[in-house]
DRENDRENKOL-978865 format. One line per 4 residues: for each residue x, y, z of C-alpha. Coordinates in steps of 0.1 Angstrom, whole numbers, always signed. Example, Ala and Ser with C-alpha at 12.3 -4.5 7.8 and 13.67 -1.06 7.14 Angstrom:
2
+123/-45/+78; +137/-11/+71 .
***
This chain:
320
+15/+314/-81; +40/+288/-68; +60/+268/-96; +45/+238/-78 .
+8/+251/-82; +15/+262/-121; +26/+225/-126; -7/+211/-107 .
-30/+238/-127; -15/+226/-163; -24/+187/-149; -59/+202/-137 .
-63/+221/-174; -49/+186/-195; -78/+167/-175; -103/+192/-181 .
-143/+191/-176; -157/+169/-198; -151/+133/-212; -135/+98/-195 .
-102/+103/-182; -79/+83/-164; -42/+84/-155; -13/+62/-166 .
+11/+54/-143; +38/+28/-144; +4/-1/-154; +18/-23/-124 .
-14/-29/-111; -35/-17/-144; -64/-42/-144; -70/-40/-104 .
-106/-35/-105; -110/-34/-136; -96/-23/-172; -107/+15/-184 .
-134/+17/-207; -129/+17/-242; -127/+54/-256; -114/+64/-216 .
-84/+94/-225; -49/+88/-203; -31/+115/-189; +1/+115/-171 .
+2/+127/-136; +37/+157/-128; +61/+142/-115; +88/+153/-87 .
+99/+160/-49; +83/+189/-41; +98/+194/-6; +112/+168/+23 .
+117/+175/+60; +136/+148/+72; +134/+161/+109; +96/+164/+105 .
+92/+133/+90; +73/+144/+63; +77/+146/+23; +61/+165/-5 .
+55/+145/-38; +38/+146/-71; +16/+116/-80; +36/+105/-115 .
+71/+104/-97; +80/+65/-91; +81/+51/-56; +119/+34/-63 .
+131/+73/-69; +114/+83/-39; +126/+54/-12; +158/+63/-33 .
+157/+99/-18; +142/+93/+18; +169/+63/+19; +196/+91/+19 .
+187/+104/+49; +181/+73/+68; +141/+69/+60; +111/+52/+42 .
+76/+52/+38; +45/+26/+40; +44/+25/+2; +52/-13/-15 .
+78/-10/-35; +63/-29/-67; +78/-8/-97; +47/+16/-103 .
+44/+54/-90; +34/+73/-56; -2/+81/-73; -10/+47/-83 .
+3/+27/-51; -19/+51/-29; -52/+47/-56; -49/+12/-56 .
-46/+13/-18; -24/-25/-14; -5/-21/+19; +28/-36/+21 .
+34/-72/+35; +56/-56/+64; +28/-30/+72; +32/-39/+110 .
+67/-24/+107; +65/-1/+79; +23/+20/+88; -3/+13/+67 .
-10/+36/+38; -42/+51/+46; -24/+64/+81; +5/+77/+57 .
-13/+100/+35; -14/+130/+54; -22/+153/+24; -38/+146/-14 .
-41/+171/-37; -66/+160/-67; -84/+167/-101; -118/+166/-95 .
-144/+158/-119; -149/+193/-124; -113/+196/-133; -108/+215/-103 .
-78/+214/-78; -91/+197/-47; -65/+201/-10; -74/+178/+21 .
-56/+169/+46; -25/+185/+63; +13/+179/+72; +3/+176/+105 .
-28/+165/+126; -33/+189/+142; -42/+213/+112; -66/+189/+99 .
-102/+201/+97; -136/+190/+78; -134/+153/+58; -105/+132/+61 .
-105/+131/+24; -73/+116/+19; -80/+81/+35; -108/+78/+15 .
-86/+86/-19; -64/+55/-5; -80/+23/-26; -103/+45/-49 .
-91/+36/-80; -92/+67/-94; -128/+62/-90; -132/+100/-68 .
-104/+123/-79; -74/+120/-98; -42/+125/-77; -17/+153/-84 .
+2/+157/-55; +5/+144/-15; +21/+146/+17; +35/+115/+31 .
+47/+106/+67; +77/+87/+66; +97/+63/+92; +134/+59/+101 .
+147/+28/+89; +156/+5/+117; +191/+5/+126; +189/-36/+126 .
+162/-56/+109; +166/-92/+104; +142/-122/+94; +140/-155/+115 .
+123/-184/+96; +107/-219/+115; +91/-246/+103; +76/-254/+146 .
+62/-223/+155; +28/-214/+152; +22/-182/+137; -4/-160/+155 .
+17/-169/+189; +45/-155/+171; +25/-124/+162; +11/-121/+199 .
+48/-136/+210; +68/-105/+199; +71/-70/+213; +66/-50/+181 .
+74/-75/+148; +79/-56/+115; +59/-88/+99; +49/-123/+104 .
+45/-141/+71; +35/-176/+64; +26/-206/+39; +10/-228/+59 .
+37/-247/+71; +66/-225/+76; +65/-191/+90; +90/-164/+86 .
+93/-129/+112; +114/-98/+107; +121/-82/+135; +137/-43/+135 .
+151/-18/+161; +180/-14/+179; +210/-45/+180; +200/-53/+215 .
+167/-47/+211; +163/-73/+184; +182/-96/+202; +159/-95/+225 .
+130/-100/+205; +149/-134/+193; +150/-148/+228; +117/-137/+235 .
+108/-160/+200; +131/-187/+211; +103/-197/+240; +77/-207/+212 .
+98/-221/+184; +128/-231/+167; +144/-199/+149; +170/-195/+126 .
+180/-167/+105; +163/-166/+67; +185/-170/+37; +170/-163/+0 .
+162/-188/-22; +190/-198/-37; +212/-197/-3; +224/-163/-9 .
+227/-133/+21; +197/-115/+20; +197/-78/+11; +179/-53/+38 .
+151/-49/+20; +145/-80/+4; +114/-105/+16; +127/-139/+22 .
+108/-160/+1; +89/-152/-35; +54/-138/-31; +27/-153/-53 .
+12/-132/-80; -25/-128/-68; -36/-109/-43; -60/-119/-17 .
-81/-99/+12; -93/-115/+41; -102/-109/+80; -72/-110/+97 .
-88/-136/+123; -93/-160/+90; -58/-165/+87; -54/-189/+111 .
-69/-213/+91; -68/-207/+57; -40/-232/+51; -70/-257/+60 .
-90/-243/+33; -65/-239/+6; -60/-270/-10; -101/-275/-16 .
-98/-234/-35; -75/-244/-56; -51/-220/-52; -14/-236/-48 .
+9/-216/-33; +1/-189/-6; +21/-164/+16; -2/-149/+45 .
+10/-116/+62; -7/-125/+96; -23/-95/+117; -31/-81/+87 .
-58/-101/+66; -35/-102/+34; -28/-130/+15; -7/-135/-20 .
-17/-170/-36; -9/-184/-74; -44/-178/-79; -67/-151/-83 .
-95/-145/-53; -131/-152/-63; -153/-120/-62; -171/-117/-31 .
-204/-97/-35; -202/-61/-19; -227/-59/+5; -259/-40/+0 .
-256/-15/+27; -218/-7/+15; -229/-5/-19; -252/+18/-14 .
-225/+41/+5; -201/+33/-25; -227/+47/-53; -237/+77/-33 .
-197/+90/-26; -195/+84/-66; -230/+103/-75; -211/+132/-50 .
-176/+127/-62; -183/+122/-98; -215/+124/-110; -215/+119/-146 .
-187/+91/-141; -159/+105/-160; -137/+94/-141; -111/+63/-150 .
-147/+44/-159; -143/+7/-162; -130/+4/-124; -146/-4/-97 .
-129/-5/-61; -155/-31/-51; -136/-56/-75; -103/-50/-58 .
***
């Protein structure tokens, strides 16, 4: 037995068969969805970089091991992946299933797990999914671990694509230009963000390339190059402007005008990743009720998944 699968069978044996379990991450998003249930036991997922192939654009990694040590790795060798960066592990950004803000740029995470490697509620080792496509067969398992909360298997380990990191990537900012013809304005924009009155657009590739891109976003508005806060050069990797706390999903095509709607929700402050239905606001989103026919989809992968409900009970992705 690989050292790898000895690590994963330990994980498996310290979740076992029987009882409420969940897994503790880094508790960055610990009450998405809900809180555990009282008496629920916590295990810690392994930890580790099992294997990266730079040239295949792929990387090997153990649920428990943090995302900053990971983009630290990959960023050696000129790469990234689609997971946000918020200070919590590889396991819980994929479970919690929150896509980055510059997901037009970056993938989206359900496209990036390529393999997940779980605990079922058996306490059995569960493999779907591939390193490539092409050797994927059967259920496409891991997009539907992406946003489960933990709910269907507990990860253990997974195979991420990653992407090169742009030679050139640079945020414009205008306060004239609307932003969905900014969004259909450029070629290929990393991500369009907006507040309702100003709207900010990183743009990555090549030198020429982007500069490019800025003449091509010089036809529709006024553009200058984004600053932080406080006036200071802005690192790489660092958003322009502060996000919100809250998150808040929409339809994309609802973007447009949610600024109009704001002020009567109460919400203050909002930042709206356009072209991808993803808003952060100062306050929380109202729950919406699932609908019946999803629900009924939701409680049926569950009764298959995990029928006596063992696992990480308390959460429910329909709350996310």
């Amino acid at each position: 037995m690989r050292s790898t699968d000895s690590i994963l069978a330990r994980f498996a044996e310290e979740v076992g068969e029987r009882g409420p379990v969940a897994v503790e991450g880094g508790r960055t998003r610990w009450d998405v969805g809900g809180s555990p249930a009282d008496g629920t036991r916590l295990v810690t997922a392994p930890t580790g970089i099992v294997d990266y192939q730079p040239d295949e654009m792929t990387v090997t990694v153990r649920a428990g091991t943090s995302v900053a040590e990971l983009n630290q790795t990959l960023a050696g060798r000129g790469q990234r992946t689609a997971l946000p960066d918020r200070g919590g592990t590889v396991g819980g950004a994929l479970v919690v299933g929150h896509n980055d803000m510059r997901s037009l740029g970056r993938g989206l995470l359900r496209t990036s797990l390529l393999q997940v490697r779980y605990v079922s509620a058996e306490g059995r080792i569960i493999s779907s999914g591939g390193p490539t496509v092409k050797n994927v067969s059967g259920f496409d398992l891991p997009r539907l671990i992406v946003g489960s909360l933990g709910t269907l298997g507990l990860v253990a380990e997974v195979i991420l694509r990653t992407n090169p990191i742009p030679a050139t990537s640079q945020w414009l900012v205008s306060t004239d230009a609307d932003p969905q013809v900014v969004a259909d304005t450029a070629l290929a924009p990393a991500a369009v963000l907006w507040d309702g009155s100003t709207t900010w657009v990183e743009l990555e590739g090549h030198g020429a390339d982007v500069d490019a891109e800025r003449r091509r976003l010089d036809t529709v508005g006024t553009f200058t190059e984004a600053a932080t806060t406080d006036g200071a050069h802005r690192a790489a990797d660092e958003l322009p402007v502060p996000v919100p706390e809250h998150r808040w999903s929409l339809a994309p095509a609802d973007i447009a005008g949610f600024a109009d709607r704001a002020p009567g929700l109460g919400i203050g402050r909002f930042l709206a990743a356009v072209g991808l239905g993803l808003v952060f606001a100062d306050q929380p989103q109202p729950l919406r009720p699932v609908p019946a026919e999803i629900q009924v989809v939701a409680d049926r992968l569950k009764e298959n998944f995990d029928p006596t409900g063992r696992l990480n009970p308390g959460r429910d992705p329909g709350r996310k």
